[in-house]
Every structure is written in C-alpha cells, then in structure tokens.
C-alpha positions as CSV (number, residue, x, y, z in Angstrom):
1,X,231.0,-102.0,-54.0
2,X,228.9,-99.8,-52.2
3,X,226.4,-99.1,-54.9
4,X,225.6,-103.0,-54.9
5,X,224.7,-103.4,-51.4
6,X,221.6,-104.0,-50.5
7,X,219.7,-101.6,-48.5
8,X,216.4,-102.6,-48.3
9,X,217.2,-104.8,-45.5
10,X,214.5,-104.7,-43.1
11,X,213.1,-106.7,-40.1
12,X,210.0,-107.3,-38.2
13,X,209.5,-105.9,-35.1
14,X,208.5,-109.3,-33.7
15,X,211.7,-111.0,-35.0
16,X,213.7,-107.7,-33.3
17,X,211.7,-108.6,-30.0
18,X,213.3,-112.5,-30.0
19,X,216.4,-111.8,-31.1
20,X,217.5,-108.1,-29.3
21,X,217.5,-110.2,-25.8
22,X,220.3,-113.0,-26.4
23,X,222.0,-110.8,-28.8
24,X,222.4,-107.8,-25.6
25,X,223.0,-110.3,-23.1
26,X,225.7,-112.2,-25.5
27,X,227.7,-108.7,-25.6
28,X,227.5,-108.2,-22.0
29,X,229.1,-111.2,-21.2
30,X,231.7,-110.7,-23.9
31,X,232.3,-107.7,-22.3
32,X,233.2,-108.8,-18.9
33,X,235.0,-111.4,-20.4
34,X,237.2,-108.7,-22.3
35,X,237.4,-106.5,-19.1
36,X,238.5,-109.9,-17.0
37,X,241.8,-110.4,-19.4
38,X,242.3,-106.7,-20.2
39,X,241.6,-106.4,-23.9
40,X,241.1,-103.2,-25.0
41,X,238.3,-102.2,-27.6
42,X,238.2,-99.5,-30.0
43,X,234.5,-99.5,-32.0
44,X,234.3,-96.5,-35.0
45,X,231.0,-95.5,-36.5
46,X,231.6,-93.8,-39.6
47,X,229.0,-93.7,-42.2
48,X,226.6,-90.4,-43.8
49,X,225.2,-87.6,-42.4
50,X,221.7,-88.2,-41.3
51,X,223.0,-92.1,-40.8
52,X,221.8,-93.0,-37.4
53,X,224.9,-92.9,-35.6
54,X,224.0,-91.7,-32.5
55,X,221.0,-93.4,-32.6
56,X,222.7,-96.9,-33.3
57,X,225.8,-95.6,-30.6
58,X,223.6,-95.9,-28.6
59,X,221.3,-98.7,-29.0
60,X,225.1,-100.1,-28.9
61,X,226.0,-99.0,-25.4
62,X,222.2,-100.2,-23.4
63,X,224.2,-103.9,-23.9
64,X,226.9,-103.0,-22.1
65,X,227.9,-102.1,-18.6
66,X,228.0,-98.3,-18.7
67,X,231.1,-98.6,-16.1
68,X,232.9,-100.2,-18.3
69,X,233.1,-97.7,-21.6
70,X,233.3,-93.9,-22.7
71,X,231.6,-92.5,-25.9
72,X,233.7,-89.4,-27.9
73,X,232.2,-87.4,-30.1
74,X,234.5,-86.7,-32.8
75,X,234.0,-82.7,-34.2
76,X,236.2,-80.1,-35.6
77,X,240.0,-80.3,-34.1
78,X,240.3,-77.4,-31.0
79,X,242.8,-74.4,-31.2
80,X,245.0,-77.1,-29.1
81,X,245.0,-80.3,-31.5
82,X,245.6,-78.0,-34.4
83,X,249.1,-77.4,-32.6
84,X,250.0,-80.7,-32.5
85,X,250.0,-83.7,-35.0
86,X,246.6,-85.0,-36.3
87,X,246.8,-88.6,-34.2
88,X,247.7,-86.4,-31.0
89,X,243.7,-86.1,-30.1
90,X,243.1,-89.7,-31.5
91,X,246.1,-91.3,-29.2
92,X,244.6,-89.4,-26.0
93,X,240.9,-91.3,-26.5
94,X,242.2,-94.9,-27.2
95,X,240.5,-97.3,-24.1
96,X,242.8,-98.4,-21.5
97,X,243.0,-102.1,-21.2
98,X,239.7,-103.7,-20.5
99,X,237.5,-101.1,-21.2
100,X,235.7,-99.9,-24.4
101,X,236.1,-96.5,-26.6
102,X,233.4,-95.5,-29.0
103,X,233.9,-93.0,-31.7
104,X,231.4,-91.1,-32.9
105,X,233.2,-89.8,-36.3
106,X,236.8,-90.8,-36.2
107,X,240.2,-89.9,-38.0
108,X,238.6,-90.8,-41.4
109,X,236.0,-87.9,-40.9
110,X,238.2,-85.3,-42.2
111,X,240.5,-87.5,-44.6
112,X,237.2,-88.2,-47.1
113,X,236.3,-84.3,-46.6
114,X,239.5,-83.1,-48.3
115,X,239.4,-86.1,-50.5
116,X,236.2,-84.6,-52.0
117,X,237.7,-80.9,-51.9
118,X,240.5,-82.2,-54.1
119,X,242.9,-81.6,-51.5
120,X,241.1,-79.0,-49.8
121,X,244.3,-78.8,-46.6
122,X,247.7,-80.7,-47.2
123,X,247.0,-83.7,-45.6
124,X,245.0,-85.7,-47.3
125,X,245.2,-88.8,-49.5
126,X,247.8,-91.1,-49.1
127,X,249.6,-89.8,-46.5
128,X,246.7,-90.0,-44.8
129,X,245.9,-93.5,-45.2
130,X,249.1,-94.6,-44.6
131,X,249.1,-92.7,-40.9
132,X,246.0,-94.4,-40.5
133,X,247.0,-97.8,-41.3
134,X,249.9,-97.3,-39.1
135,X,248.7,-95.7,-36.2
136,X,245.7,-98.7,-36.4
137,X,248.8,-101.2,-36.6
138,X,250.5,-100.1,-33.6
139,X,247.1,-99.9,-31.5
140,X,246.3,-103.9,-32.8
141,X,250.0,-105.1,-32.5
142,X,249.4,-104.0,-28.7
143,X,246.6,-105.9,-28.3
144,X,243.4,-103.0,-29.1
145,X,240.2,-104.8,-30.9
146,X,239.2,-102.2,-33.5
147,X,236.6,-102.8,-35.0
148,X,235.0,-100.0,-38.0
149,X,231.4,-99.9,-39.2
150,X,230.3,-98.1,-41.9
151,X,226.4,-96.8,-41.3
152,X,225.5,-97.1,-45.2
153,X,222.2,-95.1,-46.7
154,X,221.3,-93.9,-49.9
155,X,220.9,-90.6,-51.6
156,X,217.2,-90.4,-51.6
157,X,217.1,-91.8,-48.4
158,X,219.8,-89.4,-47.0
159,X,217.7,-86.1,-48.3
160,X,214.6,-87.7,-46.7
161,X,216.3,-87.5,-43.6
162,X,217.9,-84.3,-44.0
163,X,214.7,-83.0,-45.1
164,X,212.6,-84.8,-42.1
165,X,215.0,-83.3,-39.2
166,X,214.9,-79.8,-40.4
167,X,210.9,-79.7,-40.5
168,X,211.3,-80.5,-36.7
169,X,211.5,-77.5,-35.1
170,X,213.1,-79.3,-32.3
171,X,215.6,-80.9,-34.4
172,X,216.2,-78.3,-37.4
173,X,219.4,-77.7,-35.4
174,X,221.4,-80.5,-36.5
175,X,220.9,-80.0,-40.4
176,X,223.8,-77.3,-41.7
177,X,224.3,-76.1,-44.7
178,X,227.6,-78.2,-44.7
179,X,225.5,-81.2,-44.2
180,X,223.2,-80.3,-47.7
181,X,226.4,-79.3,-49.4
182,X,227.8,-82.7,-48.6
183,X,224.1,-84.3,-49.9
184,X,225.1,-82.6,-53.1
185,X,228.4,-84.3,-53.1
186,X,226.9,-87.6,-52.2
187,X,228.7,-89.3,-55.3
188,X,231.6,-87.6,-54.8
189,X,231.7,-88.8,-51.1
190,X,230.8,-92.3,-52.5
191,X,233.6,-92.6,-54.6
192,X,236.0,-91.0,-51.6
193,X,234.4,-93.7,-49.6
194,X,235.2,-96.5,-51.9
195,X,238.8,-95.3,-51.8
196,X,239.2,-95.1,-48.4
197,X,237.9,-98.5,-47.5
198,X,240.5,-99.9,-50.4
199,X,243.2,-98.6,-48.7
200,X,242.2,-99.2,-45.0
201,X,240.8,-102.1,-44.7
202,X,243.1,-104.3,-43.2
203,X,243.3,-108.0,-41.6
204,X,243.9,-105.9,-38.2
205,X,241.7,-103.1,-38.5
206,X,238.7,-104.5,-41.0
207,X,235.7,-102.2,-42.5
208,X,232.3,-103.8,-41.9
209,X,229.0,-102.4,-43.6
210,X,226.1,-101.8,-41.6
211,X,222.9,-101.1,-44.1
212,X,221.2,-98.6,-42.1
213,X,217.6,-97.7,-43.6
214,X,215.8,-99.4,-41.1
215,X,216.9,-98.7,-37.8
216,X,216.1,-102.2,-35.8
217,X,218.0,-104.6,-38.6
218,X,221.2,-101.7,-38.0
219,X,221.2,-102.3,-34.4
220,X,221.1,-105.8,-34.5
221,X,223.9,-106.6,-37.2
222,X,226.4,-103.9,-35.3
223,X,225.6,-106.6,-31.3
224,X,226.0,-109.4,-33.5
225,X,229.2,-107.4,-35.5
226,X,230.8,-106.3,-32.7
227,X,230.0,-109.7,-30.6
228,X,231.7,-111.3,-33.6
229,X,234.6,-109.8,-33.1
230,X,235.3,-110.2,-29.0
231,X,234.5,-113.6,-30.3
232,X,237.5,-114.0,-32.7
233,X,239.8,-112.0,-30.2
234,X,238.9,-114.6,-27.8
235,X,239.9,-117.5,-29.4
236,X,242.9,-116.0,-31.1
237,X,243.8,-115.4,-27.6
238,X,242.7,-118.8,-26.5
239,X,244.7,-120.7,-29.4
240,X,248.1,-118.7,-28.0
241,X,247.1,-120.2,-24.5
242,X,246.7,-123.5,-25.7
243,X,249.9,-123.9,-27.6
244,X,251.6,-121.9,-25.0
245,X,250.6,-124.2,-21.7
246,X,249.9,-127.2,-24.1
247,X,246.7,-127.7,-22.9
248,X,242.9,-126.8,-23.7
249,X,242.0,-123.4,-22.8
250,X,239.0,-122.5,-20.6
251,X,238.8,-118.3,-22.0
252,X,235.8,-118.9,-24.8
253,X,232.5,-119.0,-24.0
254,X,229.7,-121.6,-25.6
255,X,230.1,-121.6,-29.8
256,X,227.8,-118.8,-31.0
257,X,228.1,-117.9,-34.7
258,X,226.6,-114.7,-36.7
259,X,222.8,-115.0,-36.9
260,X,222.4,-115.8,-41.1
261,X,220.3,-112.8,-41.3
262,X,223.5,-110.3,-41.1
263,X,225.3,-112.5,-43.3
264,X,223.3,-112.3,-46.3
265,X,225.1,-112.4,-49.5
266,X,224.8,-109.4,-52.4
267,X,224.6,-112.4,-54.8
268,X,221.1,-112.3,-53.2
269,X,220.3,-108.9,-54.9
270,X,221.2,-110.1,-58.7
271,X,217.8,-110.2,-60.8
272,X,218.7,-113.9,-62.9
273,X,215.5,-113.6,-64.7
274,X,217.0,-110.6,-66.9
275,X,216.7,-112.4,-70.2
276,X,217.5,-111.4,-73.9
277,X,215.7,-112.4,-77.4
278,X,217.2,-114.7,-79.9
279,X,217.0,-111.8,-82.8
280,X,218.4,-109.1,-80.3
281,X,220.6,-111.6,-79.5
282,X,222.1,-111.5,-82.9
283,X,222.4,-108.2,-83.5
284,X,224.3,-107.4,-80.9
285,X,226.9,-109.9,-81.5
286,X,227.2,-109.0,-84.6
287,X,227.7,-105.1,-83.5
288,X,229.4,-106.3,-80.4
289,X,232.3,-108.4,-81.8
290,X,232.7,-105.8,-84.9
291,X,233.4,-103.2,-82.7
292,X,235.7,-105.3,-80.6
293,X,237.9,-106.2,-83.6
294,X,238.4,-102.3,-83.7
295,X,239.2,-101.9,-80.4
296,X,241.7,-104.6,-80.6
297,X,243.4,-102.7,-83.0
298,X,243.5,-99.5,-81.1
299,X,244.9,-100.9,-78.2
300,X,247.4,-102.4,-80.0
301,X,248.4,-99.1,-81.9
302,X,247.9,-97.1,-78.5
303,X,250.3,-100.0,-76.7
304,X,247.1,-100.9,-73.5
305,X,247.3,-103.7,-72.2
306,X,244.4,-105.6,-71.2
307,X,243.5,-107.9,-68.5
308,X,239.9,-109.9,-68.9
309,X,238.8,-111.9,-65.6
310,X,236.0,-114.5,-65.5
311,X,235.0,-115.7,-62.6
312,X,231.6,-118.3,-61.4
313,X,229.9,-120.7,-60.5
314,X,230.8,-124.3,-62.0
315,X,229.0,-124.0,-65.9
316,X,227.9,-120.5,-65.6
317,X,229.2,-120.4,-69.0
318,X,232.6,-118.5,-69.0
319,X,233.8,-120.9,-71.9
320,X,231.0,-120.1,-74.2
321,X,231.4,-116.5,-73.3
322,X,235.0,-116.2,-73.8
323,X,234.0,-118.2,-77.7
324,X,231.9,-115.5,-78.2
325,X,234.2,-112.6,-77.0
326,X,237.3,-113.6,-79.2
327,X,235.2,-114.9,-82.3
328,X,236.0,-112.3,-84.4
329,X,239.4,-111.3,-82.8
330,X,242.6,-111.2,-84.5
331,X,244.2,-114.3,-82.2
332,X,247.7,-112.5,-82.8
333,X,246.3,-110.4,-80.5
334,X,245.2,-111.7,-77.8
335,X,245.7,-115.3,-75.5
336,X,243.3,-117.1,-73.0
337,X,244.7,-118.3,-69.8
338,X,243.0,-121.3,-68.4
339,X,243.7,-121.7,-64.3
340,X,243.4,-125.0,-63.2
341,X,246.0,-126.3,-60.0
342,X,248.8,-125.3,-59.4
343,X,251.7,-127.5,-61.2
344,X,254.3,-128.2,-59.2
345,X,256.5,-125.9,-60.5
346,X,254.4,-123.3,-59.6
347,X,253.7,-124.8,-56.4
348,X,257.6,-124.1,-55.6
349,X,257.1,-120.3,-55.9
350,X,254.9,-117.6,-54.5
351,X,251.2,-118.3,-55.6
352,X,250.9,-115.0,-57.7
353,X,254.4,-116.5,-59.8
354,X,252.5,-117.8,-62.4
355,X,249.8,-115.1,-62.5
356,X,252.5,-112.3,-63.2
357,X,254.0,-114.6,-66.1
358,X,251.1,-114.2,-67.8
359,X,250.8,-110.3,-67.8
360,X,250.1,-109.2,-71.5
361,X,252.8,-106.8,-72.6
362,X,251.8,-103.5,-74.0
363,X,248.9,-103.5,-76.7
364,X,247.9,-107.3,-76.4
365,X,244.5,-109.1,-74.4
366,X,244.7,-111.6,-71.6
367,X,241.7,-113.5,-70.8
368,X,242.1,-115.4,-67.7
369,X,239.7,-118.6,-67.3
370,X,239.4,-118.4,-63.8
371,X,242.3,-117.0,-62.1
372,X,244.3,-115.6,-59.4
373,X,241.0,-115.1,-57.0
374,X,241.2,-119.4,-56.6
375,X,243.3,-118.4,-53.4
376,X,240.2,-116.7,-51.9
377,X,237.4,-118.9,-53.5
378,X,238.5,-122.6,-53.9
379,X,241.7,-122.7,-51.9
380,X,239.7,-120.8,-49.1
381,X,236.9,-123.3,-49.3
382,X,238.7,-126.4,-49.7
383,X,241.1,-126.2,-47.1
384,X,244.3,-126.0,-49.9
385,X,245.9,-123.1,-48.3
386,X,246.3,-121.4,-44.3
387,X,243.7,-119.1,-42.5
388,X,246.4,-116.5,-43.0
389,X,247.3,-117.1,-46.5
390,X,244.3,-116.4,-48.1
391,X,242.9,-114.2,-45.6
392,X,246.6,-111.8,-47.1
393,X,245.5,-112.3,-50.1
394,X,243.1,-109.7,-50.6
395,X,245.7,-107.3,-49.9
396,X,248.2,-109.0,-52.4
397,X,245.9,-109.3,-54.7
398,X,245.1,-105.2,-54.6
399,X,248.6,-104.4,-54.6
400,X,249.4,-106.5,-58.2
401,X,246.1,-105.3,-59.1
402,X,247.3,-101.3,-58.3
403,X,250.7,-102.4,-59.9
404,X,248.8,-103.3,-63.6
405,X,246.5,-100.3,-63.0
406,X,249.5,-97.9,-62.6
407,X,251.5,-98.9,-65.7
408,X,248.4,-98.6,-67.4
409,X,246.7,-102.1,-67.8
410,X,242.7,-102.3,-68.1
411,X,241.2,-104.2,-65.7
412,X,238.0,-105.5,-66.1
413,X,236.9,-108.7,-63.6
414,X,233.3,-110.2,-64.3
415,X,231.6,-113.0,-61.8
416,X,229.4,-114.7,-63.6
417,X,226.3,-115.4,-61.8
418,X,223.7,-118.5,-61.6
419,X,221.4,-120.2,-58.9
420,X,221.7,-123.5,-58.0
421,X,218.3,-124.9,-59.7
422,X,220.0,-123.3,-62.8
423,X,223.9,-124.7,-62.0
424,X,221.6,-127.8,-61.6
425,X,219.7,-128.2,-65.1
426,X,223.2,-127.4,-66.9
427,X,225.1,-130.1,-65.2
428,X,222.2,-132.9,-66.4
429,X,222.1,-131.5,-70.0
430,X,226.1,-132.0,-69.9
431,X,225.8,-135.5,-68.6
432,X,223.2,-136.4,-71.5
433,X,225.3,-134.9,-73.9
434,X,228.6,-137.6,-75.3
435,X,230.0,-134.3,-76.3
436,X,230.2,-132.4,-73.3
437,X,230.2,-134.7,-70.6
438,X,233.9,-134.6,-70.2
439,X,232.6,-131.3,-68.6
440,X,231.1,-132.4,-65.8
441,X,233.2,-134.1,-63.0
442,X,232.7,-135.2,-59.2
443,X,234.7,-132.4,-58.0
444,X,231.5,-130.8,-59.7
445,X,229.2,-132.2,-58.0
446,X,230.7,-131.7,-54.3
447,X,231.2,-128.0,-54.8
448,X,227.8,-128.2,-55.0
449,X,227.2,-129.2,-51.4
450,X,229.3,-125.6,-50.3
451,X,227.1,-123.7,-52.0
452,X,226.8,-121.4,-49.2
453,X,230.7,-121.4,-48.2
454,X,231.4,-120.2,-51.7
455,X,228.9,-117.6,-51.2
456,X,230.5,-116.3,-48.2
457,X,233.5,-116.4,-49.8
458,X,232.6,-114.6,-53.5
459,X,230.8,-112.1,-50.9
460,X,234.0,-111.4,-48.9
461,X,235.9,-111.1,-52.5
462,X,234.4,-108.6,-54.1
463,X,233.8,-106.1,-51.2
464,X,237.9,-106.5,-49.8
465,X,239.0,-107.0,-54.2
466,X,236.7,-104.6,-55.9
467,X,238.6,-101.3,-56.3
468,X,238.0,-98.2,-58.2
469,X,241.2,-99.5,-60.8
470,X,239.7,-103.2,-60.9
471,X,236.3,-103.1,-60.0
472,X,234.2,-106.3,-60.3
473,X,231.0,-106.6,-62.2
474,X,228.2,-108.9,-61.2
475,X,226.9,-110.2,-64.5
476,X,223.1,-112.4,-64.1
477,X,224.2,-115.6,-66.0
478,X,221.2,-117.5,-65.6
479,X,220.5,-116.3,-69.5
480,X,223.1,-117.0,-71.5
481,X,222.7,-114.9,-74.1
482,X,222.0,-111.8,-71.7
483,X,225.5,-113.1,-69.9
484,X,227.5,-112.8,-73.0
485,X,226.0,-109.7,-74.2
486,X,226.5,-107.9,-70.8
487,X,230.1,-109.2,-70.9
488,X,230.6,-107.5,-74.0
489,X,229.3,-104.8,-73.5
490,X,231.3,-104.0,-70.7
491,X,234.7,-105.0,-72.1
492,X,233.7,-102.5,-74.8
493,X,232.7,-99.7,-72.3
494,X,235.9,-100.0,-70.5
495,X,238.9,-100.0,-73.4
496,X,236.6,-97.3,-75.0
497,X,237.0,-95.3,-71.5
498,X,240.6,-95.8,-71.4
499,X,240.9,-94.8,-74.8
C-alpha cells in the first residue's frame, strides 16, 4: 500500500508553532512516567535513504530527558558481530528497563538489501523474518514497547534529495554510490518493502508510516506516534492493575487522543469525480464481459481458481457491479457469495469456518458480496466481536489469504469507494423507488453516523490486509459506470497475468 499513501502531507509553520509545545511536553511526561514503572522502549526509524532520519531522530529526542535515552547508529556489522549470530549486536543495544533505545537503521536494514540482491548472502527472506518476529516477541513478552516507523518519500523526491546533499560541498559526503545504486532500485526496494512490513507487522511489534516530504508534519506525527504508544502501554498496564488489586488504577495520565491531522485516512486521496460517458460506457462492456467469458473458460481448462472480493460503503454499488461482471458468464462457472451475519451454525465455529467452505475448487469463480473483512470493518465497529479478536484478525486473514495464494488461487479484493453526500443521494432515490426500497434499512442509516469509525477502520485494513498475493484496489465509486468498468478491468488484468 505504499504507492497509495499520501505524501503531500504538509503543515503550516504556524499550526507547527501551537502544536510542537503540548505535543513535546506530552512525551516528556510520558517518559518519566515510563522510567517511574520501568518500561523499557525500543523506537526503530527505518525508511529511504535521503529520508530524514537523523533529522527527525532527533527532533525526536529534544522532547525527552537526554538522561534518560541512548541513540545507536545502525551501519555495517564489525569484524566482531560477523563472528557471532546476527541478533548478537541487536540483543547488546536493547534499553534496560525505564530508559529509551533509538535505532537509527535497525535489523531490517540488511534483510530488504539482500531481498533486492535476490539473496545477495544466505540469510535473507524468511528466515529472516521469522528471527525478527521472534526476537521482537521475546523483547514484548518481557515487557519492551517497540515501536517501528517507516520515514516514507518518493522517487522524485528521493533523487532531489540525493541530488541536493551532494551539490553541498559540506554534505556531498553522505551521498555513495550505494545510496544512487539503491535510488535505481527504488521499485525494487518498494516491493522488498511491502514484503517486509506483510510479514512483520505484528500486534506486538506494529509498522507505522511516517510521510516524510515535509519535515515539520514528520516530526509531529512520530511525538504524537510514539506518545500513542506509551499511552496504550499505560493502560494495558493500568487494566492488569485494576483487575489485579480490584480497584481503579491511578498509572494514566489525563485522556489525550492522536491529533486528527496524523490520522488522516487514504480514502482522502481517491479522486470520486473520475467519471465515464454513456457510449464509452457501452463499449467497454460490451469488450469487457466478451473477454471475460474467454477467460472464464481458460481458467477453467487451466484448473485457477478465483476469488473476487467487494467491499464498501452501504450502496456503493457492489450489486449492480457484480450484474454486470457475471452478465455474460457461463453461471456453471462461477457462484456469488452474499455475507450477511453469522448464522448460528457458523456462530458455533471459528469465524473464517464458513469463509473456507466457500473456497472455489480448481478452475471455477467466487464472488464474495462482502466478506470475511466484516471481522475488521463491521464487527470492529459495532462492538460484535473482542479488542483482540479482530485486532488477530489481520494476521488470520493474511495467513488464509497466503494459503489460496500458494495453491494457486487469484486474489483480487476491490473497496468500492463513495462520499457521504453521494452514500446520501443513493439512499433517498432507494427510498422513492417501491422497487428498491427493501434496500435501504435503519441499520443503514446508523452506519451512517460512524462514518469516521469505518474510515479508521477500512484505513487500518488495507495497510495490515493488502499483500503483494492479495492486494486491495481502491476503486472511485461515486460514478457508477467508471466503478464497474474499473472493476472489470482489473479482474481481466489479473486472470490475464496469472495466465
């Protein structure tokens, strides 16, 4: 999902002025706090070269109280950490209890370098995200904070920098020709990247994005990031207290939440006023669901399965686009899969039962209508399910995902998109029409007032859920007709890739 962030994040140097203040005095009293009960905290700045990170480190570390964390600077292993296992220079810079470690460049560093050189040394890959996971694990299950930021930038934006340092004569230094022969890689690195934060991103160790083109927004989302986080640890630690000694724990500070201007959602970046003409409209149907008879044919004779997900807003139109998609199907072929609850049933077994019932065996289509994501989007929302069930679920959710992938299956997952004037106009029309108005229910209408917990939750999903074997696309729904065709399109793009 890196691609779809949005980088042109910026704010005023006035607004930096108010906010900078409470925000550094917020993490120096989180601080102490963490320093009075011993919690140790382990911050890693990975991210580009030409990032910021040493910039940002240490627009980090003015907010704290310099006796009370070390900074490491994370290069090439030493003739002596060569001798020993690869965690052996990691273990000896975790923080002692109470204090702080920043990493400048961590254990990742040289796992996404290989990566790129195909396996460039003989650890790399798996075994190297599984050592991470574990040695991450152990460091959480003792009581460590970890908490990993990404600094994210783009290509242009990443040779600008390159190019800007080395016309410095004081600063010409820093730029290598590794660093330009990474810059040549950079899609290469992106994909490695995409990867990497698939297979590490974890409940106790998770990866937060920090969009890093303009330097003041950067330094406050990583306070208010890393402020967020001594603020969970506190009242996880707070909750065992309270259910311990049965009574109301003193450890949190006042409520403080993350400012809305870090919490942004990349919903916010889809252009809804893409549009599409009635006779283009037409033709590419026609093309569209010609060539998709074909490929369901294909598939069938080349034995792929096929797994189609549509996801949305309440009438964004996945019915109508799922008419359109198997018009001119052969229906022995293919089957839809409307999710609605749970039955009870399916109530009585693991909440991915029913999902893997459903798998389409070799050379046949499954359309889900909504889908297993409920357990992240409305069961998150609504309150249906535990904190920690959903919040497992991303990782459950990858693993089936990986399982499909690996035996073949095409995976293509589409959110379709609308605003809520738009949600809105499409609701009315159903309630003035006899013949759709068994559409449009209450439950409707009070989704409607969560707009923005839905947000934060279809946010959440597709950065922890969008993998390199099950990405999601974003498709601007606001235009039907462009919806549909987009849809298409891509369900076209993808069997024809596979094939």
């Amino acid at each position: 999902m890196l691609e779809k962030v949005d980088l042109q994040k910026k704010i005023a140097k006035a607004e930096y002025k108010e906010m900078i203040g409470g925000l550094r005095e917020r993490l120096g009293a989180l601080q102490r706090q963490a320093r009075d009960l011993g919690i140790p905290v382990l911050i890693l700045f990975e991210g580009w070269d030409a990032a910021g990170k040493g910039t940002l480190i240490n627009e980090l570390i003015l907010s704290l109280d310099p006796r009370g964390f070390n900074v490491y600077s994370i290069g090439e292993p030493n003739e002596d950490a060569v001798k020993r296992p690869y965690f052996w220079r990691f273990w000896n810079k975790t923080p002692q209890r109470g204090r702080i470690v920043v990493l400048d460049r961590s254990w990742y560093t040289k796992t996404l370098a290989d990566r790129v050189a195909k396996g460039g040394t003989d650890y790399s890959g798996q075994d190297a995200y599984h050592d991470s996971r574990a040695f991450e694990r152990q460091l959480a299950d003792d009581g460590t904070l970890i908490i990993k930021l990404f600094l994210h930038i783009s290509e242009r934006e990443q040779r600008k920098r390159l190019e800007r340092l080395e016309q410095d004569p004081a600063t010409a230094w820093r730029v290598t020709a590794t660093d330009w022969e990474h810059h040549r890689q950079y899609n290469d690195f992106l994909l490695a990247t995409e990867e990497m934060m698939q297979q590490t991103d974890t409940a106790c160790a998770a990866w937060t994005i920090i969009e890093a083109h303009d330097r003041r927004y950067a330094t406050l989302k990583i306070i208010a990031t890393v402020s967020g986080a001594l603020e969970k640890q506190l009242a996880m630690l707070a909750a065992a207290e309270q259910e311990k000694n049965d009574r109301p724990s003193d450890l949190l500070l006042s409520a403080w939440t993350l400012p809305k201007i870090f919490t942004s959602s990349i919903l916010d970046g889809v252009d809804l006023t893409k549009t599409l003409k009635a006779a283009e409209y037409e033709n590419f149907m026609k093309l569209y669901q010609t060539r998709v008879r074909e490929l369901e044919h294909l598939i069938y004779s080349n034995r792929i399965p096929v797994m189609i997900v549509l996801e949305g807003w309440d009438a964004a139109g996945k019915g109508g686009t799922i008419r359109r998609l198997t018009q001119n199907m052969d229906p022995r072929g293919y089957t839809v899969i409307p999710t609605g609850a749970p039955t009870a049933e399916e109530q009585a077994h693991h909440y991915l039962w029913r999902f893997w019932r459903n798998v389409p065996k070799a050379g046949h289509i499954a359309i889900f209508d909504r889908s297993w994501y409920g357990r992240v989007l409305v069961e998150r929302v609504e309150g249906y399910c535990r904190d920690k069930d959903w919040r497992r679920a991303y990782r459950e959710i990858n693993e089936m995902e990986a399982q499909w992938g690996s035996f073949g299956a095409v995976m293509i997952k589409f959110w379709l998109h609308i605003d809520k004037d738009e949600q809105q106009r499409r609701f009315e029309e159903r309630l003035a029409n006899p013949g759709k108005q068994w559409k449009i229910t209450g439950e409707d209408w009070r989704n409607r007032e969560k707009w923005e917990l839905y947000e934060q939750a279809v946010d959440e999903m597709f950065f922890r859920t969008s993998t390199t074997y099950a990405p999601w696309t974003l498709v601007e729904a606001n235009s039907k007709e462009y919806a549909r065709k987009k849809v298409m399109q891509t369900v076209i793009e993808a069997i024809e890739s596979k094939l």
